[in-house]
N, C-alpha and C positions, 0 to 999 in steps of 0.2 A: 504494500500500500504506500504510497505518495505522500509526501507530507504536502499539508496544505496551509496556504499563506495565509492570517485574518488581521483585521483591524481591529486591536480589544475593543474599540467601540461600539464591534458587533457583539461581542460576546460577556461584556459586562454592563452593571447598569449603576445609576451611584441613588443610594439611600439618603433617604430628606423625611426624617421622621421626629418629632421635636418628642423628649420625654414629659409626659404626663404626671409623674408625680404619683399615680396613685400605687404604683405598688416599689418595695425595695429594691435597686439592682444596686451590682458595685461598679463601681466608676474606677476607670483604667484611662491612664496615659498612652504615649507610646513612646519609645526611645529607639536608636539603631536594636539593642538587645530586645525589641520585644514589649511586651506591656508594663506599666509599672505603676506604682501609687501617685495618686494624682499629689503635684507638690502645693495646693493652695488647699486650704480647710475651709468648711464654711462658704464655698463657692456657691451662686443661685444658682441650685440644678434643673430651674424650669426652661435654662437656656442649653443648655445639654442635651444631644441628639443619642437615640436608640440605633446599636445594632446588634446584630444579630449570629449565632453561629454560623462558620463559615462565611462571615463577610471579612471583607479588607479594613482597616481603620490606618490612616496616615498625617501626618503633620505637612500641611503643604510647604510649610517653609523650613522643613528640614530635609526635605528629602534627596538632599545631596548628602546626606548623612544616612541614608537608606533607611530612616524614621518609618517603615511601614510594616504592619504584622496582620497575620492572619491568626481571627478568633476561632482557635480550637476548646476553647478554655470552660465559655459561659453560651447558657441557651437565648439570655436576653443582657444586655449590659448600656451600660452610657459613657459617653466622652465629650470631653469639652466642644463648643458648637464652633472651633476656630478647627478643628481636623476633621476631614473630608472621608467619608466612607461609600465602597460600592461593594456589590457583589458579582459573581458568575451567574449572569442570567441562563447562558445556555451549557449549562452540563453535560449535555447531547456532545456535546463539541472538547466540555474543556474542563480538567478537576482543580477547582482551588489548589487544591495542593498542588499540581504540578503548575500552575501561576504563581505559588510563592516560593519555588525554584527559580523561576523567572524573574520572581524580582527581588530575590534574595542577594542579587549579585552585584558586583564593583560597578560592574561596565554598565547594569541597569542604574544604580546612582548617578555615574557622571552624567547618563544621556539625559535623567530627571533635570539636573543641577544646568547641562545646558541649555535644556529647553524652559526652566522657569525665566517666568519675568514679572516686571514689580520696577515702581521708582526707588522708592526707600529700601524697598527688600523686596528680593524676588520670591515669587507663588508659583509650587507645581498643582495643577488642579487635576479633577479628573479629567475634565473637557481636555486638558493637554493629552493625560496618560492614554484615552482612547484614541488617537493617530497612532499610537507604538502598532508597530505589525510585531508578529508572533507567526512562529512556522510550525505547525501543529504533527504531531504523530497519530495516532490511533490512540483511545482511552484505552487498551491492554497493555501497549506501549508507558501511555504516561501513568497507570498505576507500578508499574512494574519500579521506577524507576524513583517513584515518592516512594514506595515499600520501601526501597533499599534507604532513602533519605530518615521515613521515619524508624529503622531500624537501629538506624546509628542516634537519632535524637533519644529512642529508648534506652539503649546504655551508657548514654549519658546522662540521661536526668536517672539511672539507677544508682552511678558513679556519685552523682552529686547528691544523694538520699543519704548514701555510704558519709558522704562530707559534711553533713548536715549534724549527722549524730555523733562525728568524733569533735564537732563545734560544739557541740552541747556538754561531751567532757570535760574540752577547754572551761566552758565556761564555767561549769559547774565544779572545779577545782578552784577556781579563783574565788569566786561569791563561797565555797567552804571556809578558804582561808579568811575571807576577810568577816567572817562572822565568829571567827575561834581566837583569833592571835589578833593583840591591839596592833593598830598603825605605827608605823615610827618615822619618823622626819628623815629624808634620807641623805638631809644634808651635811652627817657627818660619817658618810661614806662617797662622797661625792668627791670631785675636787675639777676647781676653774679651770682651764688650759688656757695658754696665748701664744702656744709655741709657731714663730712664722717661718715660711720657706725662705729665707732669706738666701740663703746659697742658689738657689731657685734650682735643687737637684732634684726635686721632686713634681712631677709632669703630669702625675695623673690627677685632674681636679674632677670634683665633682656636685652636683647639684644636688635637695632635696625634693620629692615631689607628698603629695598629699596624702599618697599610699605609705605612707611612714617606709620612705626607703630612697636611697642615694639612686640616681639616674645622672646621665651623661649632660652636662654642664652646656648650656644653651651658646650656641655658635659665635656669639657676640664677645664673649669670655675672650679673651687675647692671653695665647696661651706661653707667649714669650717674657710674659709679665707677672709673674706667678709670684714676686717676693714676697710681698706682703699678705700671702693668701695661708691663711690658718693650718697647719698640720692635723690632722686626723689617725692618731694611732690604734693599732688591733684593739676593738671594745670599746673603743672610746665613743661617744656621742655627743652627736651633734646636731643641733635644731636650729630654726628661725625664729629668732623672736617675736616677730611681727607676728600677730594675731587678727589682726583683723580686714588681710587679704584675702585667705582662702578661708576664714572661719576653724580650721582646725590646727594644731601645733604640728607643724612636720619638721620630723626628726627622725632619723636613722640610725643604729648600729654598725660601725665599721666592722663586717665579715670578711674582707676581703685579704687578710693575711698580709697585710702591708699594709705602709700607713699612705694618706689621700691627700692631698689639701683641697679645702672649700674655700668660700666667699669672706672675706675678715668680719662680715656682719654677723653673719653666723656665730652663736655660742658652742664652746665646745667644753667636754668636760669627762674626766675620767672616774672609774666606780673599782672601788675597792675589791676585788673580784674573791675574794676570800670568806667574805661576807654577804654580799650582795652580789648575783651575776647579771652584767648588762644584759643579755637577754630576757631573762625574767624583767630585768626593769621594764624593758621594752614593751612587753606584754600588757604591764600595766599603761604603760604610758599611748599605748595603741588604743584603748578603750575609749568609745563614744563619749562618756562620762567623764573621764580627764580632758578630751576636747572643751566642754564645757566647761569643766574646770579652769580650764587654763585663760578659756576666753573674760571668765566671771574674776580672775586674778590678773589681765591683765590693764595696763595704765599706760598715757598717755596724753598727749591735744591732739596732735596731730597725725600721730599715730599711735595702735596701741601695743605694747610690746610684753612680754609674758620674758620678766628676767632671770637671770639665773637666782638671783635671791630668794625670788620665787618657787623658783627648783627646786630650791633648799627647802622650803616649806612644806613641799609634800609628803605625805602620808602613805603608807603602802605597811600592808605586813609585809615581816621579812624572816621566814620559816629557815628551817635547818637549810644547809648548802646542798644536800642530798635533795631534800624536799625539792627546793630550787629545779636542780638537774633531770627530775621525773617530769615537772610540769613544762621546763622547754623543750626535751626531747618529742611532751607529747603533742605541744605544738610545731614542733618543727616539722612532725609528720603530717599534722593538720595542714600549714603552711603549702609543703609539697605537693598534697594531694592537690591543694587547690589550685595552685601552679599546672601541676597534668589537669584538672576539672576546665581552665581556663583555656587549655592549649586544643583538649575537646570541641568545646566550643567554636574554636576559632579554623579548628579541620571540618567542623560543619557547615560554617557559612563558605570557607574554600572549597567546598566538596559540589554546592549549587551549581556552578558552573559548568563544571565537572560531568554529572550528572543530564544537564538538559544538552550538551554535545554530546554523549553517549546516547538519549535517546535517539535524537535526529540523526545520526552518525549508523545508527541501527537498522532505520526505517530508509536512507537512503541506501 
């Protein structure tokens, strides 16, 4: 059989259904990853549109970011009335699923991202998405080849079930300790650092990013000019002070078995590893809860900054050295797994591609 050429604007159609109110449904965003909790509370949901399983929902003005998912999830749900929703009208012709291969993919963003348009910011609408042509196989064809997609999304989300529950050990180890052993300030296991590259023998510099962890130091950085820039030795740690850029404290642990230099802005600071090990600190200092902390502790006019003084203030049990060592090993596995759960995901969405030139590739 032939594959045959269509205009989705034969085969899809966009939903225009305002919610009523009267009964509960839950309200879903959408992000590149998929659906997500809406980020405004208290929003008027009688301006909120209805869809439905098996429909599309997308953010017209992200979709160079590939802002679009399909509802496998819920039988009836609502979204904000700024993202645009359609469905497959002729299933005869075409399976959702095998249209969110289709637009699951790179090269379908950039063509979105070229063909929006907008003065102030550009809009992909549906009116645009229905000129896209699509080159069809046979529905045996395109189930065969969504099986294979949702076979790999099921050992995935099995993978991440598994992640879920060694999260709950983590967590449930920490909130043990901090209900049995009081806090202790842990500023007299701490100590300042100000050591600078001054010899400038040391090249490798690096940046913090939000994920509590060192990343490769942004291009503008002049890497012949390193004297002044902070040394980072094994274990030692190092944060931003500035709090009230990204809203949370980013700060890393040097793992890297050599020492680093950062930004002289940056704090840096060593932990007596005897008594306290910087990864357990770390642990604590990764929690959603210290974020706030740190924000409600820091000061400033013009900017707010969370100082090392500060650091010293902080509270943490601080259990046996052993104790210590069980609970970041068991995060460290946590850590890892999530690292491979992460890398899942991202052989899913490279596998769309993949995928829809294997069926055509079949049928010709």
């Amino acid at each position: 059989m032939a594959l045959t050429k269509y205009r989705l604007g034969e085969l899809i159609k966009q939903r225009r259904e305002k919610y009523d109110g009267l009964e509960e449904l839950p309200a879903r965003g959408v992000a590149r990853e998929g659906f997500i909790s809406p980020k405004q509370d208290g929003a008027d949901l009688s301006l909120y549109n209805v869809y439905y399983l098996n429909d599309f929902v997308f953010n017209p003005a992200r979709m160079e970011l590939n802002s679009i998912a399909l509802n496998t999830f819920w039988d009836k749900a609502i979204c904000s009335s700024l993202y645009e929703i359609f469905y497959v009208e002729r299933t005869d012709l075409l399976l959702p699923e095998y249209l969110n291969l289709f637009v699951k993919r790179d090269e379908f963003a950039r063509k979105c991202w070229f063909e929006a348009v907008g003065s102030a910011r550009n809009y992909f609408r549906v009116s645009d998405l229905s000129e896209f042509e699509i080159d069809l196989p046979d529905l045996p064809t395109q189930q065969k080849y969504v099986d294979i997609y949702k076979a790999m999304v099921a050992n995935q989300q099995c993978y991440e079930r598994g992640l879920d529950d060694l999260k709950l050990v983590c967590d449930g180890y920490i909130e043990d300790l901090r209900r049995k052993i009081p806090g202790k300030k842990i500023g007299k296991y701490i100590q300042q650092k100000n050591e600078r590259n001054s010899d400038k023998a040391l090249t490798c510099v690096m940046g913090l990013s939000t994920k509590k962890e060192f990343r490769e130091a942004q291009s503008r950085v002049n890497r012949e000019e390193l004297g002044n820039y902070k040394i980072v030795n094994h274990n030692d740690i190092a944060f931003v002070p500035t709090t009230d850029t990204w809203k949370v404290l980013a700060f890393a642990v040097n793992k890297f078995n050599k020492p680093i230099v950062v930004s002289p802005i940056y704090e840096v600071f060593s932990v007596e590893q005897s008594v306290l090990l910087s990864p357990y600190l770390a642990i604590w200092l990764s929690r959603r809860e210290f974020d706030r902390y740190a924000r409600y502790n820091s000061w400033g006019s013009a900017r707010e900054n969370f100082s090392f003084e500060e650091m010293c203030n902080v509270e943490i049990p601080i259990p046996d050295i052993n104790v210590q060592k069980s609970i970041v090993d068991i995060y460290n596995v946590y850590t890892e797994r999530k690292r491979i759960n992460d890398q899942l995901k991202l052989q899913i969405k490279n596998i769309c591609p993949i995928l829809i030139r294997g069926s055509l590739e079949e049928i010709r």
